[in-house]
C-alpha positions in Angstrom: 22.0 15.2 -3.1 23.0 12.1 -4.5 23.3 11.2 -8.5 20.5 13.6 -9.3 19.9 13.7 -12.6 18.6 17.4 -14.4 16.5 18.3 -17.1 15.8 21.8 -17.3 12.5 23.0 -19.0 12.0 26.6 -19.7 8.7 29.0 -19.6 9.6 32.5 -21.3 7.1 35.1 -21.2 8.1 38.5 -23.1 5.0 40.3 -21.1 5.2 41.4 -17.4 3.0 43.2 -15.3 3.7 46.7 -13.9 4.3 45.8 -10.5 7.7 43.3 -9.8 7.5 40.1 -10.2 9.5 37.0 -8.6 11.5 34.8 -10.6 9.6 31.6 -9.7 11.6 27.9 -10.0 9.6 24.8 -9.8 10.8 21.7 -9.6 9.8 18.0 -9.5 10.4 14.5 -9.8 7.4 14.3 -12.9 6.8 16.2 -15.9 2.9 15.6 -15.2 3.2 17.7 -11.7 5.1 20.5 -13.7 1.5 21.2 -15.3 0.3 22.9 -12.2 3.3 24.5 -12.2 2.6 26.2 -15.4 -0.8 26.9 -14.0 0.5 28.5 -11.2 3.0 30.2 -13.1 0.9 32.0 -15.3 -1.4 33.1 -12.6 1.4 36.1 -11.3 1.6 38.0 -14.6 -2.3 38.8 -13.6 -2.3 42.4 -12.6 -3.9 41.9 -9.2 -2.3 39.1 -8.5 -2.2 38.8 -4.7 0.8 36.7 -3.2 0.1 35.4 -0.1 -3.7 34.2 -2.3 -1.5 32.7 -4.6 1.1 30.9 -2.2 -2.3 29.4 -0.6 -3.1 28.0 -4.1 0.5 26.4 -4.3 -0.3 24.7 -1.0 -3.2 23.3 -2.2 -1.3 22.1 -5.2 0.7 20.1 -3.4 3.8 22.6 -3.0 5.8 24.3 -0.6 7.0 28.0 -1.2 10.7 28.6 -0.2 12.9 31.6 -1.2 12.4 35.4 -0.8 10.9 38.4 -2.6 12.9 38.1 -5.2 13.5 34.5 -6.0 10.7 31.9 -5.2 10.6 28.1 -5.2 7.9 25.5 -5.5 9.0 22.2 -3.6 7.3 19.1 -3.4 5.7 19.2 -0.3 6.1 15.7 0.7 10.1 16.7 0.7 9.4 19.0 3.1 8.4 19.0 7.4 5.0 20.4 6.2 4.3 17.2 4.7 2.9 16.0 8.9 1.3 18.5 9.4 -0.3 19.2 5.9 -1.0 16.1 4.8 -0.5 13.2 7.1 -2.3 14.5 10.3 -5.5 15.6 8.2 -5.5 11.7 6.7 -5.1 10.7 9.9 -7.9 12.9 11.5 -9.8 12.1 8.6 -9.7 8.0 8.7 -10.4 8.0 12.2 -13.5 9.7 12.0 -15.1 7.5 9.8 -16.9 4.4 11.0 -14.4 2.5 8.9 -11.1 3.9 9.1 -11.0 3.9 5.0 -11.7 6.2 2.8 -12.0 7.3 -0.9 -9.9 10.0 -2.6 -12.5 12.0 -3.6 -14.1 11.9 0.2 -10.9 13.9 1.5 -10.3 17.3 1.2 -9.2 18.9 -2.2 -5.8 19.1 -0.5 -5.3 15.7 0.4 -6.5 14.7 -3.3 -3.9 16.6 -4.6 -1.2 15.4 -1.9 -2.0 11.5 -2.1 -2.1 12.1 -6.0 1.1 13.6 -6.5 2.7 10.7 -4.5 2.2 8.1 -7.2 4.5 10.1 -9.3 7.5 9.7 -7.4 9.9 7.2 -8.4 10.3 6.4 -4.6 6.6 5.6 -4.3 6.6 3.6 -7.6 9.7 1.3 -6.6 7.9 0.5 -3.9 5.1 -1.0 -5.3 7.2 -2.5 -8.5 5.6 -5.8 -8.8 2.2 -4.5 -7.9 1.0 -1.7 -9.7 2.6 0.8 -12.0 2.3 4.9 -10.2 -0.2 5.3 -13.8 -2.5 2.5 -12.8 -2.3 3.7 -9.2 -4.0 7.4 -10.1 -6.6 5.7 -12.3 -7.8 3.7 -10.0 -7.3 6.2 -6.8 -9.8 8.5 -9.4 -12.1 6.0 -9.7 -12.9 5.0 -6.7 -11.5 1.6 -7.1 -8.7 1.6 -4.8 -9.0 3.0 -1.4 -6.8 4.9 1.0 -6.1 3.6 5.0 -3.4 3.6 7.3 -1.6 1.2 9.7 0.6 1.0 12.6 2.8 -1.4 14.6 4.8 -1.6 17.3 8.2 -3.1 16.8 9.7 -5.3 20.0 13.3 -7.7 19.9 14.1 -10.4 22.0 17.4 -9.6 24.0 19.7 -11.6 22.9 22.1 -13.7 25.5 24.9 -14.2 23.4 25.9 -12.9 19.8 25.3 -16.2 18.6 21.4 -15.6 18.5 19.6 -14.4 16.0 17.0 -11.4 16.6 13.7 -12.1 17.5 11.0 -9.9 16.5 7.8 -9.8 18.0 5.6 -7.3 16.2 2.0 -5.7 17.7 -0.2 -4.2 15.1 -2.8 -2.1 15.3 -6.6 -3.7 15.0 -8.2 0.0 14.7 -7.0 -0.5 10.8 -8.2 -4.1 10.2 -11.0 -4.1 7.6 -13.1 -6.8 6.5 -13.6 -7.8 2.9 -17.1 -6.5 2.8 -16.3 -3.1 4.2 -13.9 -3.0 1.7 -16.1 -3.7 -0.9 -18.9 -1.4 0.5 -16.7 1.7 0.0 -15.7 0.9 -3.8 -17.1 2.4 -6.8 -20.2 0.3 -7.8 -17.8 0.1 -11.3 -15.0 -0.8 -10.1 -13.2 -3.8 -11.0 -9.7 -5.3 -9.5 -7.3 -6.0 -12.5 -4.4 -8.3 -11.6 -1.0 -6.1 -11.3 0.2 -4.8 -14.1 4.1 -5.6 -14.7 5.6 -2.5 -15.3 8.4 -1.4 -13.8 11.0 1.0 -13.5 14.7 1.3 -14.4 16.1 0.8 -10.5 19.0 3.0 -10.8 16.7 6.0 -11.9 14.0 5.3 -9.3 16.6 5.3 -6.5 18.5 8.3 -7.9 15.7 10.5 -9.0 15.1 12.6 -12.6 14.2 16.2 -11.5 12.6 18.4 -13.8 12.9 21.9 -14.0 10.6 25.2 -14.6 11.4 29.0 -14.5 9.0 31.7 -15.1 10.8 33.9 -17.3 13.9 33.3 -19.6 17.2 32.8 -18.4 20.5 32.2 -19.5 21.9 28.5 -19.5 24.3 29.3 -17.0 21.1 31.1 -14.8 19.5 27.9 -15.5 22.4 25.8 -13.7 22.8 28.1 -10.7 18.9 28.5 -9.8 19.0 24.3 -10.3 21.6 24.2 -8.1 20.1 26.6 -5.2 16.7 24.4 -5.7 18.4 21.4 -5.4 20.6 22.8 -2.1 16.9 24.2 -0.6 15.8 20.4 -1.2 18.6 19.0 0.2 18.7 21.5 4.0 14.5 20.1 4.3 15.5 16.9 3.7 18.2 16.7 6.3 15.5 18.8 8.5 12.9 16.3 7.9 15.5 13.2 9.3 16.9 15.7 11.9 12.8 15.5 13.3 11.8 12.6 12.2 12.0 11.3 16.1 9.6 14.3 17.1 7.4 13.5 13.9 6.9 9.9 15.3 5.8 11.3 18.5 3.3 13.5 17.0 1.7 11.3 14.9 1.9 8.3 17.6 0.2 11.1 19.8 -2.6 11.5 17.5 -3.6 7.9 16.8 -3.2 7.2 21.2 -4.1 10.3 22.4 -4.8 9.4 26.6 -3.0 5.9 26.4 0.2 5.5 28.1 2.9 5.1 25.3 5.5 2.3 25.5 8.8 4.2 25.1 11.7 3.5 22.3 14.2 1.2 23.5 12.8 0.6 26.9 12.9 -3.1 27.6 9.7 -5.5 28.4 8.8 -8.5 29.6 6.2 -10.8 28.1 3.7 -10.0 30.2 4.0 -6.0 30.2 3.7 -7.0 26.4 0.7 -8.9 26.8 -0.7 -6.0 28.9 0.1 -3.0 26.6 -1.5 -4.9 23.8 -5.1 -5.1 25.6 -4.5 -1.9 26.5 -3.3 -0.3 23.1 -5.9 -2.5 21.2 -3.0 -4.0 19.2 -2.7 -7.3 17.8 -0.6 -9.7 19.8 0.4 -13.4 18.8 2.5 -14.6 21.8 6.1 -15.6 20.9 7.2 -19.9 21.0 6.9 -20.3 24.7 11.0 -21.6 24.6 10.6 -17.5 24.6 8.5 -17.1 27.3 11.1 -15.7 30.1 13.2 -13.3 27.8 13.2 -9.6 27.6 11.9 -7.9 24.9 13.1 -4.5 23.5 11.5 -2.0 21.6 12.9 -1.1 18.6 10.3 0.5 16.4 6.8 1.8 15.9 6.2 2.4 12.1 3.3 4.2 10.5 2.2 3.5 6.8 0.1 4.7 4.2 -1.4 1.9 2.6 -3.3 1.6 -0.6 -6.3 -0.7 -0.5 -8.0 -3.0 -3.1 -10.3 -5.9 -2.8 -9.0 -8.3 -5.3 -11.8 -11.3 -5.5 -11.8 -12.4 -2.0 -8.9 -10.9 -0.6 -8.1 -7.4 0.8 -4.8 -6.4 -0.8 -2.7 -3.6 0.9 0.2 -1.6 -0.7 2.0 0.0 2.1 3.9 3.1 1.9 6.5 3.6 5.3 6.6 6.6 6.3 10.1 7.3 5.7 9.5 6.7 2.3 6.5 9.1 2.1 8.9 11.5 3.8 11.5 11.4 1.0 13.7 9.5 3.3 
């Protein structure tokens, strides 16, 4: 982990219940998601409190359970591989059933609330939208039905260059099953809701990029326990993140295969002329503006195909999008 910052906040508890209990660290980028945490916390001094019902619970909280019998942690789970399957494939399935791929938080599942939620307190997630609107702002208006929740995807092609003197060219197919229309947009708001300009608050860069972590334990420990379960949270955090870029190749591919399902796939780095371009647009039902035609002959590669939550409002006449990359939903 790099420059991770530590603040360490302590639940002690002088009553236990008869049967063992796990010494439970949960961490987090926000003091606000720590309050679930407490919740959670406090649920396994019950005497029939039932694990595997209460690791279920944590899921739904937007947490990942890591560890053993004796020592549990609560992670994030968009820091984690779960975060696909969890949470971006059941937005996914969700969006596309609708007859406008859009949707309002509190028409996803209770899981997905919390998820989607929980994102707008990440530093991350907030430095990408610096400029736009603050992560506070965000939740209002995600609770109020006045900003929606959609995805997009592109596909990402360069021109081959013929000498290192050129410059790359990028040619960039989007998908039209996303594109919404001012009216739909407005359709789906809350009848209340209104479209303030951004607000200007913003974050202190070096602590957005770095990251704050806070700190909970479920029973009193020393200050030198304290450091060393930090540090084994912090070293669980760091092996899923490095799993998550190991697979994040594979996680393209399954999400790509979800959105084109019995469409032949262009393939990474395979090279294409315009016309095959042309073609796997009509096919793909993606959005293609044909290059200057001084480009006309050239070779195109593929580079790319990104993926993006995006954050919608309808701000007077305009749709306005705030797009999250995946990699930076993935903790990346």
């Amino acid at each position: 982990m790099r420059g991770v910052g530590i603040i360490g906040l302590l639940w002690a508890t002088a009553v236990f219940t008869a049967h063992p209990q796990p010494l439970v660290v949960a961490g987090s980028e926000s003091e606000q998601q720590l309050k679930k945490a407490e919740q959670l916390i406090e649920q396994t001094r019950k005497k029939d409190w039932d694990r595997t019902k209460w690791e279920a619970e944590c899921r739904k909280a937007s947490f990942e359970v890591v560890g053993s019998e004796q020592v549990v942690y609560l992670i994030p789970i968009y820091h984690t591989p779960a975060f696909v399957d969890r949470v971006l494939i059941p937005l996914i399935e969700s969006l596309l059933k609708q007859p406008v791929p859009v949707a309002r938080l509190d028409e996803l599942e209770s899981a997905l609330q919390e998820a989607l939620s929980a994102l707008t307190y990440r530093p991350s997630i907030s430095l990408s939208v610096t400029g736009q609107l603050s992560g506070e702002r965000m939740r209002t208006m995600l609770s109020k039905g006045e900003m929606l929740i959609s995805l997009s995807d592109s596909w990402w092609f360069f021109m081959e260059k013929e000498n290192e003197s050129e410059e790359f060219v990028p040619l960039v197919l989007r998908s039209k099953r996303f594109d919404l229309l001012p009216s739909q947009v407005a359709e789906r708001l809350s009848p209340t809701s209104s479209s303030p300009p951004p607000t200007s608050t913003r974050l202190n860069l070096s602590e957005a990029l770095l990251g704050r972590w806070h700190f909970l334990f479920s029973t009193s420990l020393s200050v030198q326990a304290q450091v060393e379960q930090m540090q084994a949270y912090l070293q669980r955090l760091q092996s899923l993140r490095t799993e998550v870029a190991r697979k994040l190749p594979s996680i393209k591919e399954q999400l790509r295969e979800r959105l084109y399902p019995k469409q032949s796939r262009p393939v990474v780095g395979d090279t294409y002329a315009l016309e095959n371009i042309s073609e796997l647009a009509e096919q793909l039902n993606l959005d293609f503006t044909p290059p200057d035609s001084q480009f006309a002959h050239r070779e195109w590669r593929l580079r790319e195909w990104r993926m993006d939550i995006e954050f919608v409002v309808h701000d007077g006449s305009e749709i306005r999008h705030i797009a999250i990359p995946l990699e930076v939903l993935l903790g990346l």
